[in-house]
C-alpha positions as CSV (number, residue, x, y, z in Angstrom):
1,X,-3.9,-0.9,-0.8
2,X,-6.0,-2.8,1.9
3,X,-5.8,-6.2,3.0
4,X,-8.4,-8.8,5.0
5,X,-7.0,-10.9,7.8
6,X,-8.7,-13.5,9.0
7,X,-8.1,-17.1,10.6
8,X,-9.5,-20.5,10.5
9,X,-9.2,-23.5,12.3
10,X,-7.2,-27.0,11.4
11,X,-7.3,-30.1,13.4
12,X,-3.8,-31.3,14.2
13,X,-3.0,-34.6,16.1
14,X,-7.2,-33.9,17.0
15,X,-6.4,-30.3,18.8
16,X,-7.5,-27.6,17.0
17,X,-4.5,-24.9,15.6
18,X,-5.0,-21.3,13.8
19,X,-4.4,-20.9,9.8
20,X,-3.7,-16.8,9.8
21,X,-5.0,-15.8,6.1
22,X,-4.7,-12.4,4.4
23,X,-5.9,-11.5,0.8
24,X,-5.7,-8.6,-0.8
25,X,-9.5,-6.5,-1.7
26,X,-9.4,-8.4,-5.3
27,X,-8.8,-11.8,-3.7
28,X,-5.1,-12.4,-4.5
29,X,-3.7,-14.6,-1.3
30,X,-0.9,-12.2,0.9
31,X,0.3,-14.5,3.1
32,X,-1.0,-17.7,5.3
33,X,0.7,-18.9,8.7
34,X,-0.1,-22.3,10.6
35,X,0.1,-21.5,14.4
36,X,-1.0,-23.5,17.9
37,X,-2.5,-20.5,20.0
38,X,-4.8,-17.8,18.8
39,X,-3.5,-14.6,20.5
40,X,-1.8,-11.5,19.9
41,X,1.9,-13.0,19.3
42,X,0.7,-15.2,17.2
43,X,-1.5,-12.2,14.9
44,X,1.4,-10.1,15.5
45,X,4.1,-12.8,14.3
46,X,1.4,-13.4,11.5
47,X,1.3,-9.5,10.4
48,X,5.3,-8.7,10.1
49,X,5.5,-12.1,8.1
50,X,2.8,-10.8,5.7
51,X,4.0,-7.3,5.7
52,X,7.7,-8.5,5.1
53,X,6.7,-10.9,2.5
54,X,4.5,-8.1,0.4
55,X,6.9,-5.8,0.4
56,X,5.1,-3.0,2.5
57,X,2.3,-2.5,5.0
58,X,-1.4,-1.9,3.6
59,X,-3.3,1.3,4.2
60,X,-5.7,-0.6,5.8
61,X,-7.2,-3.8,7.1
62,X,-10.1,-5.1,7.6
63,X,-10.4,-7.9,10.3
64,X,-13.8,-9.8,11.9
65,X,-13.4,-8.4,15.2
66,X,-11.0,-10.5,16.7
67,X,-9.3,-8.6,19.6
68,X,-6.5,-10.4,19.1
69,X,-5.9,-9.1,15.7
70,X,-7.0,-5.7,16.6
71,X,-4.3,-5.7,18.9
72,X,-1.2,-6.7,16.7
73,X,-2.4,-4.2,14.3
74,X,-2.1,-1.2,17.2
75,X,0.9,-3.2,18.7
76,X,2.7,-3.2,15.0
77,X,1.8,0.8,14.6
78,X,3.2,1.6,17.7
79,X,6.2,-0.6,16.9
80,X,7.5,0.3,13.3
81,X,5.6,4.1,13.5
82,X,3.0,3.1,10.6
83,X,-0.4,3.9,10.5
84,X,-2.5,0.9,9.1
85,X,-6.0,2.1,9.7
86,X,-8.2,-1.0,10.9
87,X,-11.8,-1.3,10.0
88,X,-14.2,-4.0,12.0
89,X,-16.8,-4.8,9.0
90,X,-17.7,-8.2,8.9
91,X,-19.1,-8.2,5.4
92,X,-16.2,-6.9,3.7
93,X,-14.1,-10.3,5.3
94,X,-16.2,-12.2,3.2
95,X,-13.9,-12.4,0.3
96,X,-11.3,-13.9,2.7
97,X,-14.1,-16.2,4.1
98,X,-14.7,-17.3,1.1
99,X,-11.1,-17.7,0.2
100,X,-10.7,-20.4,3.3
101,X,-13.2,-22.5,1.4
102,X,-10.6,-23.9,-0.7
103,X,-8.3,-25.2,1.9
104,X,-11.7,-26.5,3.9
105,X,-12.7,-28.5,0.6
106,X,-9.2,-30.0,0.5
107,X,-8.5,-30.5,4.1
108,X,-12.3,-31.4,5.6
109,X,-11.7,-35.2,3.9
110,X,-8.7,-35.6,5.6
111,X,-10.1,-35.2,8.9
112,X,-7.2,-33.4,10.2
113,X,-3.3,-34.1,10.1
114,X,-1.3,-36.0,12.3
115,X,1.8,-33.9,12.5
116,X,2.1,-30.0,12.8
117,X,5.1,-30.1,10.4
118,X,3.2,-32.1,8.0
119,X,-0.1,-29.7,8.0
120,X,2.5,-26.9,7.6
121,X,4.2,-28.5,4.2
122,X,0.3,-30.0,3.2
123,X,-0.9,-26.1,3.5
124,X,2.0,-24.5,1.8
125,X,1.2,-26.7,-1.4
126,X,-2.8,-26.2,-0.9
127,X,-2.3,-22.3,-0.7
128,X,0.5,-22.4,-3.8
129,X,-1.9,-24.5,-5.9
130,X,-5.1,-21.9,-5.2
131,X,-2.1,-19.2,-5.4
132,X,-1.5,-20.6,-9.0
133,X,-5.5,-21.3,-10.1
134,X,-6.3,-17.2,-8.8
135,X,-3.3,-16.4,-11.6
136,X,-1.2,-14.5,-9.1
137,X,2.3,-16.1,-10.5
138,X,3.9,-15.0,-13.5
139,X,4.9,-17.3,-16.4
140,X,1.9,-19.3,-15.9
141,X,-1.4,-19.4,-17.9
142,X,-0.3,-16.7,-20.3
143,X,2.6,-19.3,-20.6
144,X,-0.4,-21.5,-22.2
145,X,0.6,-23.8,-19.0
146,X,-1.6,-25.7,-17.1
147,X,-1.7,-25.4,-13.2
148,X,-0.8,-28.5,-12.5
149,X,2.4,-28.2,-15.5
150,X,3.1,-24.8,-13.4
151,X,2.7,-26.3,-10.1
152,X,5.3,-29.4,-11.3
153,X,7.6,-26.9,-12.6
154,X,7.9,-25.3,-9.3
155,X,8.1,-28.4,-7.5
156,X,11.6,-29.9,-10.0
């Protein structure tokens, strides 16, 4: 199993914040956190969220070259005694590039949020609804539902 990490950036209140991404190598969404710094706390705080939430840490990961990243990854090693292998290849991020482009298409018109709690709770909805269109819940399309019928359902 190997993972990409990446982040993008958000404008909140007109400052810039971090949206940590990971997808898995077929494009299924791991796990996304909103933060205000870009450093290795927040990576690492990012990481053991993601690892956590999937049950398990990858093999490996492949980031862009971001020392901060790099870092959590060898800080998280030494930490929990796993060995997650990271690779620095830009082209193989380019599925989770590619993946940020639908929370850019959605959040670009908006022209950024005014409240960090707000982006947080518009974000979580974005990344369940592209969550739901990549078929990565259960019960859904084979269900002959819709994503917005799915995405109501989760919501009641």
């Amino acid at each position: 199993m190997s993972w990409r990490l990446d982040e993008t950036y958000i404008k909140v209140k007109g400052v810039w914040h971090y949206l940590y991404r990971a997808v898995d190598k077929d494009g299924k969404t791991i796990d996304f956190l909103l933060t205000e710094h870009r450093d290795e706390s927040a990576a690492k705080r990012f990481l053991t969220k993601a690892i956590r939430r999937h049950g398990g840490a990858p093999e490996k990961i492949t980031i862009d070259g971001s020392a901060a990243n790099e870092a959590a990854i060898k800080s998280y090693n030494a930490e929990h005694g796993t060995t997650i292998v990271i690779r620095k290849t830009k082209y193989l991020n380019n599925i989770v590039e590619q993946d940020h482009r639908a929370v850019k298409r959605v959040t670009r018109p908006m022209l950024g949020f005014k409240a960090f709690d707000a982006a947080q709770a518009t974000l979580t909805g974005i990344e369940l609804i592209h969550m739901l269109r990549k078929e990565q819940l259960k019960g859904g399309r084979e269900g002959g539902r819709s994503v917005a019928e799915q995405f109501y359902a989760l919501a009641a």
